[in-house]
N, CA, C and O of each residue as an XYZ file, in Angstrom:
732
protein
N     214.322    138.010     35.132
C     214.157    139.422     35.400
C     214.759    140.191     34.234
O     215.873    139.904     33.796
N     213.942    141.258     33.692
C     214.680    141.803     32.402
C     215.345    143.349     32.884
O     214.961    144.071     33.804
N     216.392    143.552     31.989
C     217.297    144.251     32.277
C     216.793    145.659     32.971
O     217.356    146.341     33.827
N     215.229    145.898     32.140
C     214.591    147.335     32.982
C     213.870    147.251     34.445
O     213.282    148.086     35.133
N     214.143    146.031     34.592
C     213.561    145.847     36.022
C     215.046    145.767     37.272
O     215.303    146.203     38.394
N     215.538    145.144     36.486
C     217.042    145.255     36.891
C     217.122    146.572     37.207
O     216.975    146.786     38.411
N     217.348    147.743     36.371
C     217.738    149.002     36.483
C     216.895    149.713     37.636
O     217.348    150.749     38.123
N     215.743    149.215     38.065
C     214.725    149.759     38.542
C     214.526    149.380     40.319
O     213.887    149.883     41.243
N     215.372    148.328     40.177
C     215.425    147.220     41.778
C     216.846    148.456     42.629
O     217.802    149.190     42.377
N     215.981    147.894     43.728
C     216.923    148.816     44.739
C     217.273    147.699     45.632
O     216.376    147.342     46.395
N     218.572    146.980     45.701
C     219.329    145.910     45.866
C     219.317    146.739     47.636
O     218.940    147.895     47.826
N     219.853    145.738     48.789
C     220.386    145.755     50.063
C     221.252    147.106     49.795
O     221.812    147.251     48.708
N     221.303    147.638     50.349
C     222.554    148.190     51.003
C     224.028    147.315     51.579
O     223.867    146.688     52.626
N     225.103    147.273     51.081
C     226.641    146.370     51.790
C     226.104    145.230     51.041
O     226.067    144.234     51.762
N     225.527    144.946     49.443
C     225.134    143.830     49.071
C     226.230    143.966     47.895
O     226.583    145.103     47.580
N     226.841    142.731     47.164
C     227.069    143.147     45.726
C     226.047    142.204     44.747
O     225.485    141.162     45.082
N     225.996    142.740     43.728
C     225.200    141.768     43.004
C     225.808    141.314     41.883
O     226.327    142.201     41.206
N     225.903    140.230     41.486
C     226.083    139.687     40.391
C     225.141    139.080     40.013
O     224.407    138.505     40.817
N     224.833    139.049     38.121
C     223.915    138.529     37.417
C     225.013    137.626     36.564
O     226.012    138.227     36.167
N     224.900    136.396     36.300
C     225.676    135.317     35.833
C     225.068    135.214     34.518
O     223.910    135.622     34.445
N     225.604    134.754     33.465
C     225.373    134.526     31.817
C     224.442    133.781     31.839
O     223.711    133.787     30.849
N     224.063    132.682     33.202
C     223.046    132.024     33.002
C     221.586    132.616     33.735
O     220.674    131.820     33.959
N     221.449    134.075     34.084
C     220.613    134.525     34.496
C     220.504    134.106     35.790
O     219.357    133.993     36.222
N     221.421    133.848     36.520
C     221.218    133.708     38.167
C     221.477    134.787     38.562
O     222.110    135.619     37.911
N     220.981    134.967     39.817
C     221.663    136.227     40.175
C     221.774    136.120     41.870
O     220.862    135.726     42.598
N     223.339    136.641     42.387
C     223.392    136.470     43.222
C     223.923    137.624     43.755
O     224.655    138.504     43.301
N     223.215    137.358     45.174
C     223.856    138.631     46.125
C     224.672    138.217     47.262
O     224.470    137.213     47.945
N     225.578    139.040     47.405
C     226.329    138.847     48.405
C     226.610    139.969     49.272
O     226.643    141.170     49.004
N     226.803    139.376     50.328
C     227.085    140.890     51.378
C     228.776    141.125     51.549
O     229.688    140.300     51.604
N     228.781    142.333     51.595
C     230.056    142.964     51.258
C     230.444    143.004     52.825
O     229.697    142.403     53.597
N     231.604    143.698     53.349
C     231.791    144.721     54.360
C     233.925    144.484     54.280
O     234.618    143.656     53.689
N     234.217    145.456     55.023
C     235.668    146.071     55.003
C     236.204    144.530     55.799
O     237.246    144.147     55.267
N     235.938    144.005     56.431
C     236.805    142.501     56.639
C     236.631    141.805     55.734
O     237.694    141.482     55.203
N     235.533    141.289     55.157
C     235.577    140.622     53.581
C     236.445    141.292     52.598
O     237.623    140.997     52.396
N     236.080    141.795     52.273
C     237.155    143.022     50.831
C     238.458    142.685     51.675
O     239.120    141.662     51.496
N     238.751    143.670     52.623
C     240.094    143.460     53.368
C     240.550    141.999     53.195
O     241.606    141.901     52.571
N     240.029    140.907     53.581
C     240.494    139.724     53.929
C     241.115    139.050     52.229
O     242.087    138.323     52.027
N     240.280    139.537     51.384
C     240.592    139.074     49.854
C     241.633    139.671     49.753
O     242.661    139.042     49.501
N     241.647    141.173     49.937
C     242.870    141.934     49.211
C     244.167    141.373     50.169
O     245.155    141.172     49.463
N     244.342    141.143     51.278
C     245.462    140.363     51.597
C     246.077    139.433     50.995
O     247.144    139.363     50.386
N     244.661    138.213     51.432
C     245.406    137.782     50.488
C     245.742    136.842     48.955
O     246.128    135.717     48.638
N     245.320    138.100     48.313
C     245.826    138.554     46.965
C     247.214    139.277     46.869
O     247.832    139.526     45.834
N     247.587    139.570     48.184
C     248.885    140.193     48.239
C     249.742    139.261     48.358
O     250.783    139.068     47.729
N     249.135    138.524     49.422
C     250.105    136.993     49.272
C     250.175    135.911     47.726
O     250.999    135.045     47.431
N     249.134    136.332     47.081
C     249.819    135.111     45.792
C     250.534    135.916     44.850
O     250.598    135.555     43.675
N     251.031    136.881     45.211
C     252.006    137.929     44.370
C     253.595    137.421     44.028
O     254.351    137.568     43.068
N     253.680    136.728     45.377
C     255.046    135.673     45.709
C     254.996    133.940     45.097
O     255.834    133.040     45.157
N     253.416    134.011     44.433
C     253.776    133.132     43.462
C     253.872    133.607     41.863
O     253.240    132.890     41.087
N     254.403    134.441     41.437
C     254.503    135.274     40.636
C     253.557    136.087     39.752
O     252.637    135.461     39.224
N     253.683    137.688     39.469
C     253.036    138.702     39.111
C     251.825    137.930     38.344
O     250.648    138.133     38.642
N     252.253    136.978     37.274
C     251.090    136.722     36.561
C     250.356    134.691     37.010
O     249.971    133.689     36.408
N     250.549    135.120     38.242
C     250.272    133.671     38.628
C     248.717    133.408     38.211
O     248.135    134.280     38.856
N     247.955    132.850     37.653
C     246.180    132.523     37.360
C     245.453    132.611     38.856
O     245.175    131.592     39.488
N     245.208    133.808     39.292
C     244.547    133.706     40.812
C     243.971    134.806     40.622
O     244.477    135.926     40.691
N     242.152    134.332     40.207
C     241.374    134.812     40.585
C     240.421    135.167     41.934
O     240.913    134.639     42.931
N     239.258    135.878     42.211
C     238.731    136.160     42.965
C     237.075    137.072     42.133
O     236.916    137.886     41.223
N     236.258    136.413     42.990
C     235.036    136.230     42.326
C     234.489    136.549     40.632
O     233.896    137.476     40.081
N     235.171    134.957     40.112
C     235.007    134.857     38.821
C     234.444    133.452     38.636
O     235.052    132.512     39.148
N     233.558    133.284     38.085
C     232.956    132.039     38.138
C     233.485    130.619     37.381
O     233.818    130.532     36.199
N     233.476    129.795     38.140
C     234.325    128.310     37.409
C     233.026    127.254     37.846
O     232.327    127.087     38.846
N     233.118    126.780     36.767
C     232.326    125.809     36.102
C     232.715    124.467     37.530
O     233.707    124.006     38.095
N     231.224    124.311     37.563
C     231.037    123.018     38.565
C     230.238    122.192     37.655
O     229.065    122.558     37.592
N     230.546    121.189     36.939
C     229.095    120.364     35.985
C     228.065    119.759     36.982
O     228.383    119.304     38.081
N     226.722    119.803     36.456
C     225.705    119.332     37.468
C     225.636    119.404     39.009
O     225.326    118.551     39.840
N     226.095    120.925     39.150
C     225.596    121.821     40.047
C     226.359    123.077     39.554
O     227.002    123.358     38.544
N     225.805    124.092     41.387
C     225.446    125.343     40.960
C     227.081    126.122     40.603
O     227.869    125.768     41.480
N     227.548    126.777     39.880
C     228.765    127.329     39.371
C     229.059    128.029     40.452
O     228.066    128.191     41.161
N     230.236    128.613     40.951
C     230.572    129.497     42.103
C     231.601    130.216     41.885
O     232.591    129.837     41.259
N     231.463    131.174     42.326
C     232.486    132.616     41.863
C     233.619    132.776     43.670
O     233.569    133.666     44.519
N     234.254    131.854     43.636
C     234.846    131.680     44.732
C     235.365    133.313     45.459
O     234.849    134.266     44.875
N     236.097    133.601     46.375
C     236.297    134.718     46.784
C     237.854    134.637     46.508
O     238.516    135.635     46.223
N     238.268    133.636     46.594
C     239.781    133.166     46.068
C     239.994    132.231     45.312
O     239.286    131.265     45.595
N     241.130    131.954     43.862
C     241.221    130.480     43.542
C     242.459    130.912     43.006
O     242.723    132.039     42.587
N     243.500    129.509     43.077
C     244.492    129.646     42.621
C     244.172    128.835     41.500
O     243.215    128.070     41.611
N     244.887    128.881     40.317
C     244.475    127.720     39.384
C     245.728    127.179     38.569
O     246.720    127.905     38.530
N     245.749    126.031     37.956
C     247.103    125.907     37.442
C     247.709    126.746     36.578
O     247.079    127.650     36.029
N     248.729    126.575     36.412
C     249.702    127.690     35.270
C     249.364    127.475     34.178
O     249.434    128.406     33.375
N     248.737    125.819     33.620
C     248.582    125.602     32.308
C     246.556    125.529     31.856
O     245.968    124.910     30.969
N     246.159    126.250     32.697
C     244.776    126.074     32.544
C     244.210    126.752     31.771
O     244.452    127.923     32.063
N     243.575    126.686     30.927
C     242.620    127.539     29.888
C     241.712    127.473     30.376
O     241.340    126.699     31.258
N     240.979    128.656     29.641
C     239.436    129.469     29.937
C     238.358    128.552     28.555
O     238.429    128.542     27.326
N     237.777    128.133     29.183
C     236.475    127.303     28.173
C     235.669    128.238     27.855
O     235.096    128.595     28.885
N     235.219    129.000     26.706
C     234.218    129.999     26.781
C     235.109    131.273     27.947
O     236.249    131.736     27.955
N     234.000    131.451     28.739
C     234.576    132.768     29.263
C     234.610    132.428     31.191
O     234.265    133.185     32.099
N     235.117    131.133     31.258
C     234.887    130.666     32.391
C     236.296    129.270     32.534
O     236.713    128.468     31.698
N     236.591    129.464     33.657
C     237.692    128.173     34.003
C     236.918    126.650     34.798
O     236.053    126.686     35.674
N     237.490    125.481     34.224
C     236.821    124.417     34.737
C     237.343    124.114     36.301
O     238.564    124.234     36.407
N     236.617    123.730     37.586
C     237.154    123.439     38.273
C     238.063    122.380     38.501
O     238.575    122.137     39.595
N     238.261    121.741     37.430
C     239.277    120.953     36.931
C     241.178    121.526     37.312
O     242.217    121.032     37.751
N     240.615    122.977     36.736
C     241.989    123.866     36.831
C     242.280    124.250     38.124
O     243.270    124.981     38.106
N     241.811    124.063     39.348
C     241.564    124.467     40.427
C     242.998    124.132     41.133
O     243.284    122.975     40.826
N     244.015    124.709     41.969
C     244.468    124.120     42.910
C     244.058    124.274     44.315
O     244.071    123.367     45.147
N     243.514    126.084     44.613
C     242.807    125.776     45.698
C     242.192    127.435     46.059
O     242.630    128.557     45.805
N     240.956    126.922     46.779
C     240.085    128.198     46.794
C     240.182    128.310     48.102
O     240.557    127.476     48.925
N     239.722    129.687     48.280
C     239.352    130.407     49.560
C     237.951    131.082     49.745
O     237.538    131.740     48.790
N     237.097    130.983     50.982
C     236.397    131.635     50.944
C     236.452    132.254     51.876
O     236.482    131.481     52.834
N     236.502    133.761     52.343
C     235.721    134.527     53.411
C     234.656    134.556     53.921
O     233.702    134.962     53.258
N     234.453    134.063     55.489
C     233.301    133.984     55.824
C     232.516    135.469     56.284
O     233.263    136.296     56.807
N     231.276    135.797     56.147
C     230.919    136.997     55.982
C     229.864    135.989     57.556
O     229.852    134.833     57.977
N     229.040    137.497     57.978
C     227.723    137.356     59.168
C     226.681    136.181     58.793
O     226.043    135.425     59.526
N     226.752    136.325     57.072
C     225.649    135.663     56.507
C     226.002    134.463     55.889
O     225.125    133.648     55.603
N     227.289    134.237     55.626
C     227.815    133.064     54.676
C     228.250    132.047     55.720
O     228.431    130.913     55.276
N     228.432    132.214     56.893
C     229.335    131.052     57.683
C     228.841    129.715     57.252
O     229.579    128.858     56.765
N     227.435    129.556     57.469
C     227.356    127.923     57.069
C     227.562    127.534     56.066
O     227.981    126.381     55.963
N     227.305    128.514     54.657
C     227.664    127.956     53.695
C     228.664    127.818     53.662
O     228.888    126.649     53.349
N     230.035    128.674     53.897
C     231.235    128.531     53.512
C     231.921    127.369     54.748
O     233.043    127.001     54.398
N     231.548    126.868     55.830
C     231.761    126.047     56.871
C     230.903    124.863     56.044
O     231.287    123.790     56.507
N     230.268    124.718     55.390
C     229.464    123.511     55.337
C     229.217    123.022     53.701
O     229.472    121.908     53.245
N     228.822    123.830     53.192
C     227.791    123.395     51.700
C     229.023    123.560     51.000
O     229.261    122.666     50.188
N     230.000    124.612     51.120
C     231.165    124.750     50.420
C     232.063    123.748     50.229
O     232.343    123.198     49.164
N     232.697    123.446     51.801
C     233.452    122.362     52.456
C     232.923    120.846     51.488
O     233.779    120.026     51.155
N     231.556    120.662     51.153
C     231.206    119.241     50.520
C     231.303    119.600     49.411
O     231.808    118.714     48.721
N     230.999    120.745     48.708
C     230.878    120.638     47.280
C     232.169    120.543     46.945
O     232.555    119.497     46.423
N     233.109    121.647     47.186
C     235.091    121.664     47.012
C     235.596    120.388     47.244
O     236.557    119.993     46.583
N     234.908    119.464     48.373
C     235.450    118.380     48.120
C     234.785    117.494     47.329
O     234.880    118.054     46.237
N     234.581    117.159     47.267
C     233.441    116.460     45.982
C     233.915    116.464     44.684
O     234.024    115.528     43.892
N     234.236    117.865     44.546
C     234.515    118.052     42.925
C     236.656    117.707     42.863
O     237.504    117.610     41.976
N     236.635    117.665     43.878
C     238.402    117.339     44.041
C     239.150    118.553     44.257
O     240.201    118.647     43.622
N     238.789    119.615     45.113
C     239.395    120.421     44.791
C     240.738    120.145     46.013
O     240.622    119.741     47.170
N     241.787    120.469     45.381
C     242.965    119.806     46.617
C     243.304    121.027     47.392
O     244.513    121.044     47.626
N     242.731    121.961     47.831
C     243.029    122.512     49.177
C     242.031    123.524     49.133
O     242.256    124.428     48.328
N     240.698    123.617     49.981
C     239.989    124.561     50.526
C     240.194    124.857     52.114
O     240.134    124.046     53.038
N     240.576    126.906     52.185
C     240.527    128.001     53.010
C     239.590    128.112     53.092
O     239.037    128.125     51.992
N     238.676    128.269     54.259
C     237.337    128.857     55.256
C     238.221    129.835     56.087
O     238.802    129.449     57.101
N     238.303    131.105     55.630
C     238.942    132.141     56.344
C     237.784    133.167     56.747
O     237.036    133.748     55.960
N     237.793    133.270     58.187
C     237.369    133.586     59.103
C     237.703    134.612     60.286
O     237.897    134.397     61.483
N     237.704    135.966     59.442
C     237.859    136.971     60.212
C     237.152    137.222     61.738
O     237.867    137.730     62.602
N     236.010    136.931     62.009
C     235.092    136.797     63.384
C     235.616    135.819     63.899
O     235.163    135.569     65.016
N     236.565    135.007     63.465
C     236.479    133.919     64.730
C     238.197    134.290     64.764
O     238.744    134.363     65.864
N     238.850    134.476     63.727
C     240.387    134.990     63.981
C     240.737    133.360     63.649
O     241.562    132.785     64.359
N     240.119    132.703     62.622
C     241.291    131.657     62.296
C     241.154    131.314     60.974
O     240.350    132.072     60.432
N     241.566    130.558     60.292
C     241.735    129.603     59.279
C     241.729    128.344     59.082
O     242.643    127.618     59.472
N     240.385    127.801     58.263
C     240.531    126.036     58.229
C     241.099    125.962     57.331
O     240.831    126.730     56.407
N     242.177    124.970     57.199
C     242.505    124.608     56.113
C     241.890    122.735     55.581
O     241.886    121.818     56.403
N     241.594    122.615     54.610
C     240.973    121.501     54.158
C     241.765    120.604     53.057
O     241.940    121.136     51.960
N     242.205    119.427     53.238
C     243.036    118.675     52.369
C     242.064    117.526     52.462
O     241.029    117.313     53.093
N     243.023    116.672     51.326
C     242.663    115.045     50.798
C     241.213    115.115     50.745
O     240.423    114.679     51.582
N     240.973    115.689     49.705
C     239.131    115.357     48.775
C     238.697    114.377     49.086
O     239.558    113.674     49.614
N     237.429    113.772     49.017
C     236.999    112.450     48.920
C     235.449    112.815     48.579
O     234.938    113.932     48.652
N     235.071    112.070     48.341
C     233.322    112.337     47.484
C     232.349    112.786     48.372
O     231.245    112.381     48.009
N     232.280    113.835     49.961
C     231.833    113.966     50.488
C     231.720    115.704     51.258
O     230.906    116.561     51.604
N     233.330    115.372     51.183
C     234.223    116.564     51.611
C     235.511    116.364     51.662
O     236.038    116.035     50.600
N     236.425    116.506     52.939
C     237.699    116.121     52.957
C     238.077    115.552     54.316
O     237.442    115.930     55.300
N     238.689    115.006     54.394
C     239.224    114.062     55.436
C     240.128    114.702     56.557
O     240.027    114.426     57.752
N     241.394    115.959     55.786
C     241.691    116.313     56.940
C     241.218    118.211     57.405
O     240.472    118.871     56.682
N     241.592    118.543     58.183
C     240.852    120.071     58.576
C     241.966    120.652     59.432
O     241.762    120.348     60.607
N     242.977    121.315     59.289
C     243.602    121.821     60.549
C     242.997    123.482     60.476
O     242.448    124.242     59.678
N     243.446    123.459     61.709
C     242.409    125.336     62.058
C     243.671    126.005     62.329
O     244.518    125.215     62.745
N     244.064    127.198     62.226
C     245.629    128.261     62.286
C     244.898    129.108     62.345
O     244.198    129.583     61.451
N     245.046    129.579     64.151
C     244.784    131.236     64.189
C     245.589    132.155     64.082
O     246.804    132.180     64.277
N     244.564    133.274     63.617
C     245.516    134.569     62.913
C     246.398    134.682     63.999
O     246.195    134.195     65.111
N     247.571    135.458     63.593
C     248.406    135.907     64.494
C     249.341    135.199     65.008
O     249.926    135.434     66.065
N     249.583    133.950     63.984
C     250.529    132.945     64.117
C     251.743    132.528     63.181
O     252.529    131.589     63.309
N     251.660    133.497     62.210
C     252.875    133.655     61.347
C     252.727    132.946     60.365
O     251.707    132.257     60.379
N     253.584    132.831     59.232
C     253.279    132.600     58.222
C     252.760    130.986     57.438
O     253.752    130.262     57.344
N     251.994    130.579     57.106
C     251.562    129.496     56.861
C     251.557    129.042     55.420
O     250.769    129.409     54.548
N     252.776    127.999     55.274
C     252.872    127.594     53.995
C     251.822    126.208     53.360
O     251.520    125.262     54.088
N     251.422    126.307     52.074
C     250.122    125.732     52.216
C     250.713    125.173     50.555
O     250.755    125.883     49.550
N     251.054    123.971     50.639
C     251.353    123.285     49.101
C     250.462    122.874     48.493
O     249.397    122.371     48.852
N     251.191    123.233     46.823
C     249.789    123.053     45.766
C     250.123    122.127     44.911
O     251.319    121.891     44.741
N     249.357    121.575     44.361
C     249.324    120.207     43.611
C     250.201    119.949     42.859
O     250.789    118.903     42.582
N     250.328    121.653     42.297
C     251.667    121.615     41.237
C     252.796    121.471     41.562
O     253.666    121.165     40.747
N     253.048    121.679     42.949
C     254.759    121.985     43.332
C     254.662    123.029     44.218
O     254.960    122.883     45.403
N     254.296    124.011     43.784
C     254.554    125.558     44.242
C     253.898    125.198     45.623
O     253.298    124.184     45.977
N     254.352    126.899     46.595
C     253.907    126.795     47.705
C     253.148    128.107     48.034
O     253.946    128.908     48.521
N     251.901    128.615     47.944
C     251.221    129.341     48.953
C     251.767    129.619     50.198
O     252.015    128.862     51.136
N     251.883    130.529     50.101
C     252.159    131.355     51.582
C     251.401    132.554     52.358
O     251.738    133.738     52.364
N     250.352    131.994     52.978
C     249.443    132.613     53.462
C     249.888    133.402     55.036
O     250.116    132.601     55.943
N     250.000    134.714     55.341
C     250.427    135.303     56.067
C     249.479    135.598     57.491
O     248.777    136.569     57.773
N     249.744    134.456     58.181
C     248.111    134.566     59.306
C     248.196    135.894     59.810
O     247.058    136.358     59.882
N     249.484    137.094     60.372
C     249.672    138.048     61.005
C     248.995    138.905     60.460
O     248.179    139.492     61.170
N     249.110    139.309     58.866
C     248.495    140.209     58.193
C     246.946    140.217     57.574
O     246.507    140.892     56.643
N     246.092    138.978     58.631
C     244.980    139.160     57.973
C     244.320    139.888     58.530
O     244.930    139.878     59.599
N     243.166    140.843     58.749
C     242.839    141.581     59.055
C     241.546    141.054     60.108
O     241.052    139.926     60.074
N     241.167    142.090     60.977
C     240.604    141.665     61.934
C     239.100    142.621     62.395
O     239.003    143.826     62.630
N     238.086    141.585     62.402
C     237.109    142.912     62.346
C     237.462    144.402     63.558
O     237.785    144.513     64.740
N     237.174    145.295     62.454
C     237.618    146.753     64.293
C     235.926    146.607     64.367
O     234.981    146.375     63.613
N     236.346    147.064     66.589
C     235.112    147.541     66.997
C     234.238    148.463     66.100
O     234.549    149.209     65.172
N     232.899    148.133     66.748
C     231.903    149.514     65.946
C     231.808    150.152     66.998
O     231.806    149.773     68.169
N     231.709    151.380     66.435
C     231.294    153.155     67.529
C     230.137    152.952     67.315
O     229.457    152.040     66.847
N     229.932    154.305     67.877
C     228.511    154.847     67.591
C     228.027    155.596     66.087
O     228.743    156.238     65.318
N     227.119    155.398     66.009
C     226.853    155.823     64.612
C     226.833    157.555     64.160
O     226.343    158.405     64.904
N     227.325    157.809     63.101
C     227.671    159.372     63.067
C     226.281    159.924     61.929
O     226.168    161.111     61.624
C-alpha cells in the first residue's frame, strides 16, 4: 500500500495502526482498559529502576516468524538494539493485554510462540476476566507451568532471569467500568 493511499484510508475507529519497516501493517484495537492496563503497569517497572530497558509496543525480532510489538517487555540490562529493533534473545519477559478481539491470540498463538522462542516469563493480563496468567519454564511448544492471580490480590512478585524481581501490583490494575448510555 503506498503512502497516498495510506493518507487516504479511513482506519476503524478505537483502532491503532502501525505500519512496520517491513510493510506489514497492523491494527489493533485500543480502549481505556488496554492503555490503562499498560500504563500500570509501566508504573510498576519503575521499581526496577528509572532507566530499566522496558518497552511497550516496539517491535523485537522473532527469526522465521512474524515480529511482534509486545504490549509489555522487560529486556536485559545488557541488551543492544540490532538495527532499530531488539532480539528476542534480550527478552526477560512480556506482557500482553487481552483486548474483546485479541483473547485467543494472546491466550493461545502468543502463549506458543513466547514459548517457543524461550521467552522465560509470559503475562496474559486480562482485564474482563480480572486475572493474570502467569507462564514459566519454555519448552518448544509453549510452557509447562501457568498459575492464574486474580486482580485484587496484592502484590505479585514475578522473578527474572537476571536476578531482579518484577513486582506486579494485582490491586492496582484496572478494571473495565460499566457502560451508560450513550451521550
Amino acid at each position: 500500500m503506498s503512502v497516498e493511499a495510506i493518507m487516504h484510508t479511513e482506519f476503524p475507529e478505537g483502532y491503532a495502526v502501525f505500519i512496520g519497516a517491513d510493510g506489514k501493517m497492523i491494527m489493533t484495537p485500543r480502549s481505556l482498559e488496554h492503555s490503562s492496563t499498560i500504563r500500570s503497569m509501566q508504573i510498576d517497572t519503575l521499581a526496577l529502576g528509572r532507566h530499566a530497558k522496558v518497552t511497550s509496543d516496539v517491535y523485537i525480532d522473532f527469526p522465521a516468524d512474524e515480529n511482534s510489538a509486545p504490549d509489555l517487555a522487560i529486556l536485559r540490562e545488557d541488551s543492544q538494539r540490532v538495527g532499530k529493533r531488539y532480539s528476542f534473545e534480550d527478552v526477560l519477559l512480556i506482557a500482553e493485554v487481552v483486548s474483546v478481539s485479541s483473547a485467543r491470540k494472546d491466550y493461545d498463538d502468543c502463549t506458543a510462540k513466547y514459548g517457543r522462542y524461550g521467552i522465560p516469563v509470559y503475562l496474559v493480563v486480562d482485564p474482563y476476566a480480572g486475572e493474570v496468567v502467569v507462564h514459566t519454564q519454555s519448552t518448544g511448544t509453549g510452557y509447562i507451568a501457568a498459575h492464574t492471580h486474580k486482580y485484587g490480590t496484592g502484590k505479585l512478585p514475578i522473578e527474572l532471569a537476571d536476578g531482579r524481581t518484577f513486582t506486579l501490583d494485582l490491586d492496582e490494575l484496572p478494571r473495565p467500568e460499566p457502560e451508560t448510555g450513550a451521550r
